[in-house]
Residue, then its C-alpha position, 0 to 999 in steps of 0.5 A: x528599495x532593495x530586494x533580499x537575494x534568493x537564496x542559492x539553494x531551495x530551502x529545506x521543507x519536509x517535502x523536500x526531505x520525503x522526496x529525497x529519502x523515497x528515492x534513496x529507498x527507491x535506488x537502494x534500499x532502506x538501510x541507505x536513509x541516514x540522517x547523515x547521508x539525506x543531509x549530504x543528498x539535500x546539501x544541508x547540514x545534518x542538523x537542519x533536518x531535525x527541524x522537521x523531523x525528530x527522528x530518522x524513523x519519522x522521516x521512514x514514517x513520512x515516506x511510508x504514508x506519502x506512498x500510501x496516500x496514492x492508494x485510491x479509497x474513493x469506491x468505499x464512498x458509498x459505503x461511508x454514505x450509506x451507513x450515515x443514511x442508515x443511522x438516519x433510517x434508523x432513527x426514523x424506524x426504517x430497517x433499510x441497509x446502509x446500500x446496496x454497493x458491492x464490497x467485493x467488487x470495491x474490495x478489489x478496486x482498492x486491492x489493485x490500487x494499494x498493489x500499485x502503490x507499494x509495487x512502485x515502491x517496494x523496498x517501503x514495504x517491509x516499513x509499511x508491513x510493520x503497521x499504520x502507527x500514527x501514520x495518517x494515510x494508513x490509517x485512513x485507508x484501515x477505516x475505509x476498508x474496515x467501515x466498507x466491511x462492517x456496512x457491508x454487514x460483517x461483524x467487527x471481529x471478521x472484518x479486522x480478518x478480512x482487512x489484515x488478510x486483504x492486506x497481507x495478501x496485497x503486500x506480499x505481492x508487491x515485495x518481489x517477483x515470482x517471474x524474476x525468481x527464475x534464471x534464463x538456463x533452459x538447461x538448468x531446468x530440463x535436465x533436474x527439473x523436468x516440471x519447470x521445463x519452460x520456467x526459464x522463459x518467466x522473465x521474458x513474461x514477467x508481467x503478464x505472469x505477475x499481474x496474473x497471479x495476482x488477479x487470480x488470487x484476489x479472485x480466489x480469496x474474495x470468492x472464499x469469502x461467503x456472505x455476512x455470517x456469524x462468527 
């Protein structure tokens, strides 16, 4: 009996081809996935990607939902349970809500997670700025938030604001860093801009700057958002 020798190399899968094209983007941006280069990188012929992939904008596609797909949705659950309980009432003549849950306070679980998503890796967010698309990831995370939102009681117009605003909020946040901007030139700062006296010490404090500017953000918009009201 004989066996078939293992093949030198691992074959070539489109997870294989996510993880390679996330890393290039990782390391150098965007304008380094080619279809050319991904194929050197994976050592396989440029054609065989075309297997998985028609084009190189759906391997962007795939990259840019397997970076979403960490972001984490479960705190709209309830909401999602709730508007299944309520239709129930409602049919049995109850004019209970769908629950009692705090969209704020699940707005802002998801806000933290989704920054930490794209912040891990920022060089997708200009793609992932572009929109969901067809992507699955992104999509699902539009109807958890937008779902959490109408339950919650906005309508359907304020709760596409709300979400596109949440998401415009969150993903200028992780393109880059206030902290970074400014370089460790005291001097530069003492002597033409007396306001900015100690901005050259941000980057030693890059983190703890970043995070709380965020939070204080976040804070700010979500208490700006009353209650429920008409449009």
């Amino acid at each position: 009996m004989w066996h078939m020798a293992r093949p030198r190399k691992p074959l070539l899968s489109r997870a294989r081809i996510v993880a390679c094209a996330l890393a290039l983007v990782d390391d150098e941006g965007l304008q380094a996935v080619t279809t050319r280069r991904l194929a050197a990188e994976l050592g396989v012929r440029g054609p065989s990607l075309y297997n998985h992939f028609r084009t190189k904008d759906d391997i962007l596609d795939a990259v840019a939902d397997a970076v979403c797909a960490d972001v984490d949705l479960s705190m709209f659950e309830p909401y999602t349970e709730g508007a299944e309980a309520a239709e129930g009432a409602e049919r049995a003549g109850s004019t209970d809500g769908p629950g009692a849950a705090d969209w704020q306070d699940a707005l802002a679980r998801w806000a933290r997670s989704y920054r930490a998503a794209l912040a891990a890796h920022p060089h997708i967010v200009p793609y992932l700025a572009r929109g969901p698309g067809r992507r699955p990831s992104q999509l699902r995370m539009a109807d958890a938030v937008f779902g959490a939102l109408t339950a919650a009681g906005w309508s359907r117009a304020q709760a596409t604001h709300i979400g596109a605003t949440m998401r415009y909020f969150v993903a200028g946040s992780a393109l880059g860093s206030f902290a970074r901007g400014f370089v460790d030139d005291a001097e530069l700062y003492a002597r033409d801009y007396p306001h900015l006296d100690e901005a050259h010490l941000l980057a030693e404090y890059q983190q703890r700057v970043d995070d709380g500017a965020f939070e204080t953000g976040l804070r700010a918009l979500l208490a700006g958002l009353a209650q429920p009201r008409d449009d």
